[in-house]
N, C-alpha and C positions, 0 to 999 in steps of 0.2 A: 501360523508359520512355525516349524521345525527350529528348535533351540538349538545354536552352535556355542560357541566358547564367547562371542560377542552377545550374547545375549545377557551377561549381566553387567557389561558395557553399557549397553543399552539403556538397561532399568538405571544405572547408576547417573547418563545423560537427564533421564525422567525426573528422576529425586531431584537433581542440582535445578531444574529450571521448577521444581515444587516448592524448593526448598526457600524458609525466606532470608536470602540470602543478596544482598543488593547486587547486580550483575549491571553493567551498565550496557546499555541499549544494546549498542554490538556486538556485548559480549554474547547476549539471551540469544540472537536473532545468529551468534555464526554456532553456540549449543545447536540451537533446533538445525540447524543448516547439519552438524556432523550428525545428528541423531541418524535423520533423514538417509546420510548417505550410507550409516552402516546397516538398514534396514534395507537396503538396494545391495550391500555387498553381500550378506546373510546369505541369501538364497545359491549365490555362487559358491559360497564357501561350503556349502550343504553337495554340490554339484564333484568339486575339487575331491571333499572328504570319500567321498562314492566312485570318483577314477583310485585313490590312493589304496581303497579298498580293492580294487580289481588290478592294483599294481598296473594301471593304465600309466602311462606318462609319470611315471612315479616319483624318481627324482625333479623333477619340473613344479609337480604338483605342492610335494615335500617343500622346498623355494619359495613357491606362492604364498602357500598356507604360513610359513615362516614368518614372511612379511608384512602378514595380513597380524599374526600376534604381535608382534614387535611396535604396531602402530594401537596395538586394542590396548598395551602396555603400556603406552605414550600416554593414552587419551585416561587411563586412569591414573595415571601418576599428574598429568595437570589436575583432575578431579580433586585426587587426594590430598596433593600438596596447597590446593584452596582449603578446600575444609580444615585443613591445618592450622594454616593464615589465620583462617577465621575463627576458630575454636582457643589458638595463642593470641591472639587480641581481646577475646571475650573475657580469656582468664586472667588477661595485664589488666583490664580496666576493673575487673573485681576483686583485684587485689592489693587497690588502695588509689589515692587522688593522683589524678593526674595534669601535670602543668599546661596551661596553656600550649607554651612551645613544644611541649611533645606530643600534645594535640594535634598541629598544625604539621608535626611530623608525619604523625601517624596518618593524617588526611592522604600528606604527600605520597606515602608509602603504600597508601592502600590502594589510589589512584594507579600508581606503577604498576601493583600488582596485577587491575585488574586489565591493564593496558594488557600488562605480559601475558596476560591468559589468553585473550584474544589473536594476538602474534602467534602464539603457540597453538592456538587449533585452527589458525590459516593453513600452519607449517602440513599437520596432521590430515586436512582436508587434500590440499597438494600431494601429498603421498600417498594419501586411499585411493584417487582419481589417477593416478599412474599404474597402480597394483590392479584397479579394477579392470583399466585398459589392457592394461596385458593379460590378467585372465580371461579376458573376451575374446584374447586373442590366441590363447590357448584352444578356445570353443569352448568354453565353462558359460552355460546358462542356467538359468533356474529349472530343477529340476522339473517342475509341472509343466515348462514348456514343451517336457518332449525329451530333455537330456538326457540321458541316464548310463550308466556302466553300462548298462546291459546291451545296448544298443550298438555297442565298440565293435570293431573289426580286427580289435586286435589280438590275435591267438594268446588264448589264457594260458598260462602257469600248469607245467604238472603241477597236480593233486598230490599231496605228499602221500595221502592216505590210499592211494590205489593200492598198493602191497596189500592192504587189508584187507582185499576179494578176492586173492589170489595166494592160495596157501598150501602146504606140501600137509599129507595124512601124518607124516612123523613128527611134524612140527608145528602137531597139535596135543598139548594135554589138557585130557578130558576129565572133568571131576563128571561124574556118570551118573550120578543122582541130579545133579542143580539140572543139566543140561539134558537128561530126560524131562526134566518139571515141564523147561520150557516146552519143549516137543510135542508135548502132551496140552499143553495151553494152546495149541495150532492145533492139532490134529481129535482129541475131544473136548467133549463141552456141549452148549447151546448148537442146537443148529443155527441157531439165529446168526447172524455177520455179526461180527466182533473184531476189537481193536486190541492190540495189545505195544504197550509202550515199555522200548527199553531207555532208561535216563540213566545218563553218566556226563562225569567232566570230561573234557576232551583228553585223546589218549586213556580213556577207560577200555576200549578195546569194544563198542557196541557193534560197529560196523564187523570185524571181524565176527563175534559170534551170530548176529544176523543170518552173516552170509552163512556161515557155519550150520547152523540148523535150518535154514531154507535149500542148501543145498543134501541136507538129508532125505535115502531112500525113501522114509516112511513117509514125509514130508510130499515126496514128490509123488510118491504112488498115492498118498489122499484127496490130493486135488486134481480136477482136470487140466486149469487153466495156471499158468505160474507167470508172477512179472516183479522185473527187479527195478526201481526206481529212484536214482540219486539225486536228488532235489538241490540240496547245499541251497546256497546265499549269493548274489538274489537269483528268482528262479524265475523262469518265464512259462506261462502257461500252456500259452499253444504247443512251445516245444515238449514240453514235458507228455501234456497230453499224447501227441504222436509218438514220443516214445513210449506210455504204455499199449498207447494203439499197434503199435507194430510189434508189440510180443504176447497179443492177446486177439488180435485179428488179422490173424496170419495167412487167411485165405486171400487172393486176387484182389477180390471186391472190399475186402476191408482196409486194403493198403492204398487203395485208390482216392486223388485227391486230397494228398498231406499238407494241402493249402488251407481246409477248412478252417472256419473260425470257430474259436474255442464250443460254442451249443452245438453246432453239427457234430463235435468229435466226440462231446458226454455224450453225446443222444446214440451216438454209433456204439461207443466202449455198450453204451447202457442192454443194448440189444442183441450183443455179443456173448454178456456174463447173466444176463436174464436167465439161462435156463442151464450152466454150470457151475459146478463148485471153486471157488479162486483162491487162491493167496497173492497176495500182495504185497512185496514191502517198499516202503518212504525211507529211504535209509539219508540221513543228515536232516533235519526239517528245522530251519528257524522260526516260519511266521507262524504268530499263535492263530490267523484267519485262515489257515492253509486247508486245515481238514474241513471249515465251513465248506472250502471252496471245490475241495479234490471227490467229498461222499455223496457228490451228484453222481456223479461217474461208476459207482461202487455199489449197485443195487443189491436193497437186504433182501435175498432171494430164498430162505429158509433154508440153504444148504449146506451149512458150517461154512459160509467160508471168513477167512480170516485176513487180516490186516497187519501188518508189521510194523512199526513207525520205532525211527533212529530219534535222539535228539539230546543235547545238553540241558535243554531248559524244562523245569518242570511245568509251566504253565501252558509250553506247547502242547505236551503230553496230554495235559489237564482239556485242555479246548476239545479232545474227544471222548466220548463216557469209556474208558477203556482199564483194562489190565495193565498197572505202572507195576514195571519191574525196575528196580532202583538199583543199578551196579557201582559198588563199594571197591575204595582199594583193597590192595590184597595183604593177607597176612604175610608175616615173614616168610614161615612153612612153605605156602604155593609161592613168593615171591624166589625165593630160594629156588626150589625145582623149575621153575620157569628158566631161572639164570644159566644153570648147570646143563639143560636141554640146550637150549642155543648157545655159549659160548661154547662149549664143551663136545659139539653135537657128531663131531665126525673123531674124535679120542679118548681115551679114556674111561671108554663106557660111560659117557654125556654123568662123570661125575669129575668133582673140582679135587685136581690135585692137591698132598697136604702141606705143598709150601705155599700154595696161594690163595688157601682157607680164609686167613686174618683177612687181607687186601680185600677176596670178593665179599665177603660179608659187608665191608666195608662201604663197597660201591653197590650191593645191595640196598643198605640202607640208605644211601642216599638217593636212591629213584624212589625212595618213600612209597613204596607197592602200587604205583602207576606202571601198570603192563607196558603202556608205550616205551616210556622210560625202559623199563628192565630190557624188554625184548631189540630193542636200538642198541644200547650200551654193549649187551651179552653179544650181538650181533658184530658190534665192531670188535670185540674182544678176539670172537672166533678168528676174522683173521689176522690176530695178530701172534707173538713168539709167545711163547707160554714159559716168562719167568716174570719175577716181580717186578722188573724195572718198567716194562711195556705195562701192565698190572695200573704203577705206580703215578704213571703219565697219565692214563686214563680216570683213576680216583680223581687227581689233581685237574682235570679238566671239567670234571663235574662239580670241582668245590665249587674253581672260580667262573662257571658258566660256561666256557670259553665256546665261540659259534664260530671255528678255528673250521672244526670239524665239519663237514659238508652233513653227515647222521645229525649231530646235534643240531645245524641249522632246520633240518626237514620237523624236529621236536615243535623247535619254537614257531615255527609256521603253522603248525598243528596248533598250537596252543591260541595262538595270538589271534585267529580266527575267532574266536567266542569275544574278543576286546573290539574289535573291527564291527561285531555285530551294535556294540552298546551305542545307546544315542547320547546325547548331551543333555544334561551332565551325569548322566550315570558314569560312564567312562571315567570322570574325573573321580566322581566319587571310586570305583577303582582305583585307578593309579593313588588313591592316598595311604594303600597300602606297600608301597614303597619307598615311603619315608620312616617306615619301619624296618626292625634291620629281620634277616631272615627266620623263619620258625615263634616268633613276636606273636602273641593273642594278644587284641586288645576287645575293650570290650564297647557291647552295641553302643552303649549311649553316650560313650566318650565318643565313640563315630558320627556320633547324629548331632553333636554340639557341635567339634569340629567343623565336619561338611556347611551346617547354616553360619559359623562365623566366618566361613571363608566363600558365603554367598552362593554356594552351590544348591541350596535348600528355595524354593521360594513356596511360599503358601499355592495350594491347593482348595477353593470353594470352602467346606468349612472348618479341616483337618487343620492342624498346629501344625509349627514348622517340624517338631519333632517326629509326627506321623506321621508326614510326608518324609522323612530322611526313614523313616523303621519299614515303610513300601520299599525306597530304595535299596536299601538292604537284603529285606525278602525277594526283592528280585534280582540280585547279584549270586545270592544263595539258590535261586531257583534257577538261576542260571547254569549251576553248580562253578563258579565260579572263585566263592569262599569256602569255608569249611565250617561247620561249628566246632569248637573245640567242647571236649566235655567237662563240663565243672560243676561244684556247689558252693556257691560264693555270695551268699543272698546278701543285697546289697549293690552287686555289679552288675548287676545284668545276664547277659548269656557274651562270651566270648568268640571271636572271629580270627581266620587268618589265613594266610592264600598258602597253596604247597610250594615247593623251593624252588618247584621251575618256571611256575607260573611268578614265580615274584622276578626271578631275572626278565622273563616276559615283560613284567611290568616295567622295571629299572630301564629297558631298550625304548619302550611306549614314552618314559617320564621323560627320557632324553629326546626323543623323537620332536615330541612338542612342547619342552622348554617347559615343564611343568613341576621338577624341583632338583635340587642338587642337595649332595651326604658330603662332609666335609670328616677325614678319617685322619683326628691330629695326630696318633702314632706315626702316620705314614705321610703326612704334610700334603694329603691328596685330595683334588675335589672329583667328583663323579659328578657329570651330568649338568643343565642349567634348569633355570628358574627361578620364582619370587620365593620357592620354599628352600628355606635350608636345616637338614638336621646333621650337629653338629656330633662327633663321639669320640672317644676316644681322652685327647688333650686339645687344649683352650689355644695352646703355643702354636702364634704366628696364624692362628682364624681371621684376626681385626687386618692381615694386613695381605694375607691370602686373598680373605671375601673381595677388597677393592670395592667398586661403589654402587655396586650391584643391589636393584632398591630390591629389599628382602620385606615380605609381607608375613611372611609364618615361619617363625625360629622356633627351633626343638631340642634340649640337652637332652642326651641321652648314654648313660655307661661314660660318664668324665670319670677319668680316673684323680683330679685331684682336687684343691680348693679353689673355689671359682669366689674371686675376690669382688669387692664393691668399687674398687673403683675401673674394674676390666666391665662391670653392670654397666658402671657409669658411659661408657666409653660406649659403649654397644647401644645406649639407649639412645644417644645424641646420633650415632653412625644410622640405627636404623628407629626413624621416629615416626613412621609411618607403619609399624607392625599392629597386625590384625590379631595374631592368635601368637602367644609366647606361652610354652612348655617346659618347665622344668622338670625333668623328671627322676627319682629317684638319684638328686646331683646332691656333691658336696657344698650346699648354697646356706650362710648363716643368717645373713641378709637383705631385705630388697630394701634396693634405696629409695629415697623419697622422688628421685626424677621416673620414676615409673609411671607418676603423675604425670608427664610430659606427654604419654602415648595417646593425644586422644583418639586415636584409631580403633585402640586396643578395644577385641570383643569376647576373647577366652586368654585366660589365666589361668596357669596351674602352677601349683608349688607343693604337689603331693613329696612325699617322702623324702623333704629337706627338713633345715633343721633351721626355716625361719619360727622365731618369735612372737615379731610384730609388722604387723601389714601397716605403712608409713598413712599417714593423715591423707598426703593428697593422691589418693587411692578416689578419692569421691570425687577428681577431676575425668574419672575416667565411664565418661555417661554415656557411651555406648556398649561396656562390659555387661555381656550377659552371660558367660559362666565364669563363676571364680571357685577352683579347685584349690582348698588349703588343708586337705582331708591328710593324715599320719605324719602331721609337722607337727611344730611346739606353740603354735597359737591355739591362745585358751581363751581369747576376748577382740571382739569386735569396737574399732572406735565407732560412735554414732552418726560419725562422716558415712558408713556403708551406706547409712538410709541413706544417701540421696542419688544412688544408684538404681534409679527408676526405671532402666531395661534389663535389671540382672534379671534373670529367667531359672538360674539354674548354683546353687550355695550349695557345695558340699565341702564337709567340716567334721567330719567322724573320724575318731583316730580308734584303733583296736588294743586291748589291751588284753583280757582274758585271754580269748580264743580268736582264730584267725578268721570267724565271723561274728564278734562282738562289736557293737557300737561303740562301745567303753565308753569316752568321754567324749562331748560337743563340744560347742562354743557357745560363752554367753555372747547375748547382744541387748541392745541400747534400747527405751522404751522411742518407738518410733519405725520400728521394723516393722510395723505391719504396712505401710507405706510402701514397702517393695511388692509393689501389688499383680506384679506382672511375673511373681516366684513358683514355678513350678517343682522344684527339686527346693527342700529345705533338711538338710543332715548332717550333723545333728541339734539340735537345740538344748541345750540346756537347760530345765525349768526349775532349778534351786540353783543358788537363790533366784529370787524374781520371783518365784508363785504366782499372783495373781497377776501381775503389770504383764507377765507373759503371755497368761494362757488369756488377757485381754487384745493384746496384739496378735495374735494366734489366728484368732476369731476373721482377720478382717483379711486375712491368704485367702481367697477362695477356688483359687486358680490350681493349685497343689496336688502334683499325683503324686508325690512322694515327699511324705513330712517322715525326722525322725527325730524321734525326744528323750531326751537323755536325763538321768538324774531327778525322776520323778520321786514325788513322794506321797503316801496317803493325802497329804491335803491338796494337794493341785494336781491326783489323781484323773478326781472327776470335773475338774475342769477342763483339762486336757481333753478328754472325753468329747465332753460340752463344744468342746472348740473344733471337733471334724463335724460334726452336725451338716455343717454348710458346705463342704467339701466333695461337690458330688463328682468330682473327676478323679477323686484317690486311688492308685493302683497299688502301691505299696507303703504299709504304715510297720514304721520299726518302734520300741518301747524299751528302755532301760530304765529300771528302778534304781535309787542313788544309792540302795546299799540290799545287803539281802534278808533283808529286816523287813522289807517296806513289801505291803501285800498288793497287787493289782488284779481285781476283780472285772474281770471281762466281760462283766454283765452290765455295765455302765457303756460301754457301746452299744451304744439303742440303735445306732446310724445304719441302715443296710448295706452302705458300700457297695454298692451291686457290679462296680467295678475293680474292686480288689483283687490283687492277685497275687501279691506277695504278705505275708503277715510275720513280724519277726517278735519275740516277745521274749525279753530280758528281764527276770524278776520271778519274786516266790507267786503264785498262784492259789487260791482256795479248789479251784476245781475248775475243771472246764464246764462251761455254762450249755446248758439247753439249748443258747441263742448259736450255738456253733454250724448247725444245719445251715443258717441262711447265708454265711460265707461260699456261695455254690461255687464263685468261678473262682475260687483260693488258689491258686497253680505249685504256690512255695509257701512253707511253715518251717517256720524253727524255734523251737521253745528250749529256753537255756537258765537254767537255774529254776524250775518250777518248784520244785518238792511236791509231786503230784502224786497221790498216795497208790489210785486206779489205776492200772491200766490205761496210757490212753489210744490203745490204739481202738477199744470197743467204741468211744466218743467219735475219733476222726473218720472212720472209715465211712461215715455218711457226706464227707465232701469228694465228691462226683468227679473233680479235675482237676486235684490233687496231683501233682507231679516230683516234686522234691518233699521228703518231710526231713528235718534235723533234731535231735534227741541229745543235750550237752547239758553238761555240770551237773548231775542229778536233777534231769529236766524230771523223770520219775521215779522214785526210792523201793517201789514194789519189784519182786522179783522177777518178773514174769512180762516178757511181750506177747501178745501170740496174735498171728496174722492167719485171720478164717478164710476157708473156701467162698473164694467171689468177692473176698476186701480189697480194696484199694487197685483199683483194675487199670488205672494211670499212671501209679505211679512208677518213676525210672529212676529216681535216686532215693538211696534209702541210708541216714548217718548215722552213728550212734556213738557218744561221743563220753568218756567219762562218766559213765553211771555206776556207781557205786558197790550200790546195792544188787545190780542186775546178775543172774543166775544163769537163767534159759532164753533163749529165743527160736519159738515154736512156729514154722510157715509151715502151714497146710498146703497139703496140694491144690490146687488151683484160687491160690490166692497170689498175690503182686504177679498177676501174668505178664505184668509187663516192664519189669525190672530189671534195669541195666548194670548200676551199681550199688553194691552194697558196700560199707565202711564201718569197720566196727574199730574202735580204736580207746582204749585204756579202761575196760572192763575186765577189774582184778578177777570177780566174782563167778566171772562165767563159766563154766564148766565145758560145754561141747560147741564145737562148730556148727550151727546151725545148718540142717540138712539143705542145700540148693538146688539138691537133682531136679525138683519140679521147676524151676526157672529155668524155662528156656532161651529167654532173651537176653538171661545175663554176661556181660562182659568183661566188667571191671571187680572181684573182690578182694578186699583188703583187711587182712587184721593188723591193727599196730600198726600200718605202714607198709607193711610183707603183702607184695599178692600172694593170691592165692589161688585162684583160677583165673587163669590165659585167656585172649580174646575168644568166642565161638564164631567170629565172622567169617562166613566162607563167602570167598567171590563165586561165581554161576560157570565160571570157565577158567582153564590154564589156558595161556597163548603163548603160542613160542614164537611165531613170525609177525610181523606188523609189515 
């Protein structure tokens, strides 16, 4: 069965009658009774989700679905408010004797309790058995019965996107190189049949350029047969098929009997195009089964013919062996000329008068080189008065979203289309990017912790819950959905983040279905509902704003002032049922000891505050599996962490050097190796401690990312010693305790075969022989080496190399120099504070594949290192100062949408 939003409703009913938890008779027996009924409602709600996507019964549906959360809300909050019960009695009775008569209380009390819980999921059952009736009675059955959108009689929705088949010649700009490429990818090549894939986010403009070069002369005079084919979501086969039948079998007998079933009409196309040349294109495609199903129809007949396919998601693309052509925003330049064609197109010689230069640059950059965007905005602009005031209305309606606009609403319909596709819980995983505020990267594996504390993650056969959240990721991004941001930040991961309209998209989806609210204290404003709240701004009047609204995931973010202990206090009593609590980057001095009250709590962060000491009863908190204390002022673990037996994920690295130094850990208690279920450990401390350490060290074996801080030649090679066992390690970081202390890298005997990050802080004797067998190394950064060689003649034999970093006189010799056919992976290139450093020599056809390069505080250096032979690059910087401008050209100019 198809997972809806009640499906971890579900698993959460499963655990409670697992769990050993004394439920009395009627309680267990009306559990299985609600389980039961939301396994009955599921399928409906699968039926409901699929009318709301075809804007079938829309508002009706919206209602349903409404009430169907509102009760999924009910039955977790009795869930949770038991394990509560239960987990605050466990900790009264462990926390000293107790009398008789409060014994005989607590019987009393517990009795009541579970009287009430039963009462309470009568209530709950009565209410899904009214909502289920009236969905029935809407005609919502289980999809397999036969239900389905598709099936509706109800006249669908202009397509916002029709405009984009239908375009005037002047209001089109052509970049003439990209869009010969294409032309030339249709019209020569293989005779063989061939597929060519254009992938973009929505509103990249694919559909337009499609049409655009299918409707070219050359195009048309090299094929005999032409057909154009809009597939979109969901699509039905038969009909589809008849539509290429009837613009590919155009004679009497080919159009005859449009009742066939789907084999009679391939068998027909197949007999039609047997013995001419065709083009074809699939212009929107979402199923990745689609082309399995459509290249029966498409005989490979040795005649060049060719294939077109539209799509946002890369893995559709992928489903056929074809030419992926990947369309990128646009630079400012083409962004620009695009604007000034269509606002401007009928005055001023389609260029931007100089009082409303500032303004349009302005709303320029705010469509962030999305053609949809630019060519919509420039479009409504055109008619309007051409002074700054009308100018001024229109910026300010893109700041704040506003779908005032009827143009702007046809965006967000565009857009919202690709969220409509997602299943559950991909979608939520989505929308968790607008609990962030606008233009916000965060990074991959803050997402992946998140998402599994907040039970969107579930195991997968024999994948961790973390590789199951890094598929869902890579399929958000194949969806092009997110972005990767570009960075070198070894240590964080890779960074994420949706474009500005897609995130209003999001914020309209988050409210849709009650999935979080931002609370804006400047402005004393709440947006939106839900169990998540992130608050910003000022703390004044939140406690009393919120009201009693049960909040499961609280986020500070951008407080402007001192966020006191007893406003903590006050917040932890109001919400004692939070699951994941974020402090980020807040004025927070620190946490009080009732934060042991959460036993909910599954993530913690208190990065870049100015706590101290993390309170004792921190070890009440036994279902916490990440705790972020990483660039605060705790320098020591109490021995209470050990008994935090599901923490999964300790990060504790604060930077002090450089803005990718370890600098300092945190010590901890001999008994940590008892967190045996620690995947993430950064950073550790190993002086003092030495050997009690790298004894506890030993017994992680679960660890893709250990880092160890404060090493010395003698617990050098124990350290060592201690990843032996470690065979899931993907990133190992190393700081030496001072730059005195040598670490010889030849005492990793361990092949790590899954490494891929390697960070190495400390002076070096030399890079070792043993460096070839790092093959799948992705990230290197050596900082403070004193490497006398060269090293780029050493690295260049790792194969998959992608980031290298060069900081504090990682080497004191003058000379870098990159040979023809080194380092053929790599995209970011740092260099950071070398000293001694003179020349840096790239041969032509060496880092063919280098995006940025960073050179920053090399007194020494005499010339800019030549980059005419890098063709990929994008990003160069000296000091800080670019230097060379993006090379990214988009494949087309679009003036109309």
């Amino acid at each position: 069965m198809e997972e809806t939003f009640l499906s971890p409703v579900i698993a959460k009913l499963i655990d409670l009658l697992a769990e050993e938890v004394k439920l009395l008779k009627g309680v267990r027996k009306q559990v299985k009774s609600l389980q039961k009924e939301l396994e009955f409602i599921q399928p409906l709600l699968k039926h409901a989700e699929a009318k709301l996507q075809s804007r079938e019964m829309r508002d009706v549906m919206q209602v349903w679905v409404k009430h169907i959360r509102e009760e999924a809300n009910r039955i977790e909050d009795i869930i949770d408010e038991n394990r509560y019960f239960v987990e605050a009695e466990k900790h009264h009775r462990q926390s000293g004797c107790i009398s008789c008569f409060h014994k005989a209380c607590g019987f009393s009390k517990k009795l009541k309790q579970r009287h009430g819980i039963a009462s309470k999921i009568r209530d709950v059952k009565y209410s899904l058995r009214e909502i289920k009736d009236r969905g029935q009675g809407y005609g919502l059955r289980p999809l397999e019965q036969g239900a389905s959108s598709t099936t509706t009689t109800v006249e669908a929705p202009i397509d916002p996107r029709l405009g984009s088949l239908f375009i005037e010649k002047d209001e089109f700009v052509e970049l003439e190189t990209e869009s010969k490429a294409l032309i030339r990818k249709l019209v020569e090549g293989s005779s063989a049949r061939s597929v060519i894939s254009l992938v973009g986010q929505g509103g990249i403009g694919k559909t337009t350029l499609a049409k655009k070069v299918y409707d070219d002369e050359i195009v048309k005079g090299r094929f005999e047969l032409h057909a154009w084919v809009t597939v979109s979501q969901p699509y039905n086969l038969k009909k589809l098929l008849r539509n290429l039948k009837s613009q590919i079998c155009t004679s009497e007998r080919g159009m005859e009997e449009t009742d066939k079933e789907a084999e009679q009409q391939i068998q027909d196309l197949r007999e039609s195009l047997e013995a001419k040349s065709y083009v074809v294109v699939f212009d929107d495609v979402w199923q990745e089964e689609f082309w399995g199903v459509i290249k029966s129809a498409l005989p490979d007949n040795n005649m060049g013919s060719r294939i077109l396919i539209t799509t946002r998601n890369v893995v559709v693309a992928n489903s056929s062996p074809c030419d992926l052509v990947q369309l990128q925003t646009w630079s400012p330049a083409f962004a620009w000329e695009l604007f000034c064609k269509k606002a401007f197109k009928s005055e001023f010689q389609c260029r931007c008068p100089q009082d409303l230069k500032n303004l349009s640059h302005e709303i320029v950059k705010r469509c962030q080189g999305l053609p949809l965007v630019i060519a919509t905005t420039a479009g409504l602009l055109s008619t309007k008065e051409k002074v700054e005031l009308e100018w001024q209305r229109v910026l300010d309606d893109l700041n704040s979203k506003s779908r005032m606009n009827s143009q702007f609403e046809s965006i967000s319909q565009i857009l919202s289309l690709s969220y409509y596709d997602l299943p559950y819980p991909l979608n939520y995983c989505f929308l968790y990017f607008g609990l962030f505020p606008e233009d916000y990267s965060i990074s991959n594996e803050r997402l992946y912790r998140l998402w599994i504390a907040e039970g969107f993650i579930q195991a997968r056969g024999e994948m961790t819950l973390e590789e199951v959240a890094e598929a869902y990721l890579n399929e958000l991004s194949q969806r092009n959905l997110v972005t990767l941001s570009q960075s070198f930040i070894v240590g964080e991961g890779k960074f994420y983040g949706v474009h500005d309209l897609m995130h209003d998209v999001i914020l309209s989806r988050a409210s849709e279905v009650c999935f979080s609210r931002t609370f804006d204290g400047n402005k004393s404003r709440f947006r939106g509902a839900g169990r998540r709240l992130r608050i910003s701004g000022s703390i004044d009047n939140v406690l009393k704003n919120v009201g009693d609204s049960p909040i499961r995931s609280l986020f500070f973010l951008d407080i402007d002032e001192q966020i006191t202990e007893s406003f903590i206090v006050t917040l932890f009593k109001k919400f004692n049922l939070l699951e994941v609590l974020d402090f980020d980057r807040v004025h927070l001095n620190i946490l009080p000891k009732e934060v042991g009250n959460l036993f909910q709590l599954k993530y913690l962060s208190l990065r870049y505050t100015k706590v101290k000491i993390l309170p004792k009863s921190v070890k009440n908190l036994r279902k916490l599996q990440s705790l972020y204390i990483r660039d605060n002022l705790i320098q020591e673990l109490h021995v209470e962490i050990n008994e935090l037996r599901n923490l999964r994920h300790l990060i504790a690295y604060s930077r002090n050097k450089s803005s990718f130094d370890y600098g300092d850990g945190v010590r901890m208690h001999e008994g940590f190796g008892n967190l045996e279920e620690l995947q993430s450990l950064a950073a550790l401390e190993a002086h003092p401690g030495g050997i009690g350490v790298v004894k506890e060290l030993k017994k992680l074996r679960k660890l893709r990312w250990l880092g160890v801080s404060k090493i010395t030649s003698e617990t050098w090679r124990g350290v060592c010693d201690s990843i032996r066992n470690m065979n899931h390690l993907q990133r190992l970081g190393f700081a030496a305790n001072d730059e005195n202390e040598v670490l010889d890298l030849e005492y990793i005997s361990s092949p790590l075969r899954f490494l891929r990050e390697l960070l190495v802080i400390g002076r070096l004797q030399n890079l070792p022989d043993t460096i070839p067998k790092f093959r799948n190394l992705r990230v290197l950064y050596l900082d403070s080496s004193w490497l006398i060689d060269d090293p780029c003649k050493c690295l260049k034999v790792l194969p998959n190399l992608e980031k290298l970093g060069l900081a504090h006189n990682a080497c004191v010799g003058e000379e870098l120099h990159f040979e023809n056919g080194d380092f053929e992976k790599l995209k970011v290139l740092w260099v950071n504070e070398m000293d001694g450093l003179k020349h840096i020599e790239i041969d032509e056809g060496a880092l063919p594949a280098l995006e940025m390069l960073r050179l920053f505080k090399c007194p020494l250096l005499k010339e800019i290192p030549s980059v005419k032979h890098l063709t990929k690059l994008k990003h160069f910087e000296i000091d800080g100062r670019s230097v060379l401008k993006s090379q990214v050209k988009p494949f087309y100019c679009l003036v109309h949408v």
